[in-house]
C-alpha positions in Angstrom: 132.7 142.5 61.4 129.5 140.1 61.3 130.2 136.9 62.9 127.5 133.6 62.0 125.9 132.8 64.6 124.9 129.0 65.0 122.1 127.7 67.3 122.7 125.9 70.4 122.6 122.1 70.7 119.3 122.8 72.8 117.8 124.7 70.1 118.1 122.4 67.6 116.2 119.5 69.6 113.3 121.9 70.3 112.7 123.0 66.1 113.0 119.4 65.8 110.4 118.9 68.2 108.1 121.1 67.1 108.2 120.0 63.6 107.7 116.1 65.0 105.1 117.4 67.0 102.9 119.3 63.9 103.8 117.0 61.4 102.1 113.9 64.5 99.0 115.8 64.9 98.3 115.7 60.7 99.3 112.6 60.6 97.4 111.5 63.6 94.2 113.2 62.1 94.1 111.1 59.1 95.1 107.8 61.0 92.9 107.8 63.9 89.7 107.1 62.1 91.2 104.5 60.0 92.2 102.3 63.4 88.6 103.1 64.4 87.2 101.5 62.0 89.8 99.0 62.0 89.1 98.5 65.9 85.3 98.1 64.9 85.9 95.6 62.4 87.5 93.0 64.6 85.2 93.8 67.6 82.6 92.5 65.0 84.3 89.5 64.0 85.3 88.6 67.3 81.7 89.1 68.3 80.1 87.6 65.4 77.7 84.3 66.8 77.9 85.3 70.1 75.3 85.4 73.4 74.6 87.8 75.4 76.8 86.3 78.4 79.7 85.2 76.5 79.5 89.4 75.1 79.1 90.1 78.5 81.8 87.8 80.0 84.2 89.3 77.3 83.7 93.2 78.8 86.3 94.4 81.4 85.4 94.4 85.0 85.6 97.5 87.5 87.8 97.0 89.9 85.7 98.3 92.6 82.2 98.1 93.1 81.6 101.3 94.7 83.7 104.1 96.0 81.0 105.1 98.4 81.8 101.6 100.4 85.3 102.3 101.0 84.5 105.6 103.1 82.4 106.5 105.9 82.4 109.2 108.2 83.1 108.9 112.3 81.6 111.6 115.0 82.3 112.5 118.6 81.1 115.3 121.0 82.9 117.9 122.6 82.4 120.4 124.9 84.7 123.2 126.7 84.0 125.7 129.2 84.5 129.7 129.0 88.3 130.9 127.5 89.1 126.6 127.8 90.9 124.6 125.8 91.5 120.8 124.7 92.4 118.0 122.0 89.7 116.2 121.1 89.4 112.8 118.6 86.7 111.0 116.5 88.0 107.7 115.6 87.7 105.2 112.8 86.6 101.6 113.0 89.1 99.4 113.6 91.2 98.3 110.2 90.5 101.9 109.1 92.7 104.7 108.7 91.3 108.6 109.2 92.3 110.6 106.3 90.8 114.0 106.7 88.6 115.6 109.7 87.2 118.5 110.7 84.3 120.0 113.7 81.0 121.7 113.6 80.4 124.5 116.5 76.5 124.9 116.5 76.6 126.1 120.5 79.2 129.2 121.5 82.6 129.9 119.7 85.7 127.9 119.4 88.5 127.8 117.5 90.5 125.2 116.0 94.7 125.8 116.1 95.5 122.1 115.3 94.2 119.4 113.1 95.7 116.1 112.1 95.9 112.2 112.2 97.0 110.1 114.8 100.4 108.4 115.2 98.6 105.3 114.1 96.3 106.9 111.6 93.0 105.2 113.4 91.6 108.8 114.1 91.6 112.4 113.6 92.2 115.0 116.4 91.6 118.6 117.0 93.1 121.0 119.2 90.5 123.6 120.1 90.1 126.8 122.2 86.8 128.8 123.4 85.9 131.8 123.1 87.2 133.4 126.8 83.4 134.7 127.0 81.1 131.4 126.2 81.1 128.0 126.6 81.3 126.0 122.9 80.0 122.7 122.3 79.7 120.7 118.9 80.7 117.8 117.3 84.3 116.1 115.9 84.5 114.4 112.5 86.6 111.6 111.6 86.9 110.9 107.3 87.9 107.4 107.6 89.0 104.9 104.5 89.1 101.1 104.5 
């Protein structure tokens, strides 16, 4: 014996949804340049006798004014002996907060095993070790925001 079987609940939103969603995008496709032109329209009108500055005092503003100003980067110098070990810190200006960080070895070998912010997020330390055959030396950088 055959029994019906009838679709879930769950299946019947989803068809439903897919049907919404096909039948949006044609409908969308023939809409879309109709408010464009619309949109144009009143731009003109609104636009229409006009100077420069009052065009210009009608556009939106950015918000900031460069994202270059709200970063800059911190350095300190550190230095270990053969096989020795230590935490060492570059840290942000004051009203800064150190988001990221990192170390350059140019001189020997050392290793980092720990990186991270301060309690109070003013700089960035790193835990590093030396090589147990050279002494390492390099710098400590500090990513810090405003």
């Amino acid at each position: 014996m055959l029994r019906k079987l009838k679709p879930s609940p769950a299946m019947a939103v989803a068809v439903c949804a897919l049907f919404l969603a096909l039948a949006g995008s044609a409908v969308a496709a023939g809409i879309v340049p109709l408010a464009k032109r619309a949109l144009s329209a009143d731009n003109a009108k609104l636009l229409q006798g006009k100077t420069a500055a009052q065009v210009a005092a009608l556009a939106p503003k950015p918000t900031l004014t460069s994202v270059a100003g709200l970063a800059s980067i911190k350095t300190a110098p550190f230095s270990l002996g053969a096989g020795g070990q230590g935490d060492f810190q570059a840290t942000c200006d004051p009203g800064q907060k150190a988001v990221g960080g990192g170390y350059d070895n140019p001189v020997g070998t050392a290793f980092s095993v720990d990186t991270r912010p301060t309690p109070d997020g003013g700089s960035w330390k790193i835990y590093l070790i030396a090589s147990s055959q050279e002494a390492a030396s390099g710098t400590i950088y500090a990513v810090c925001l405003k």
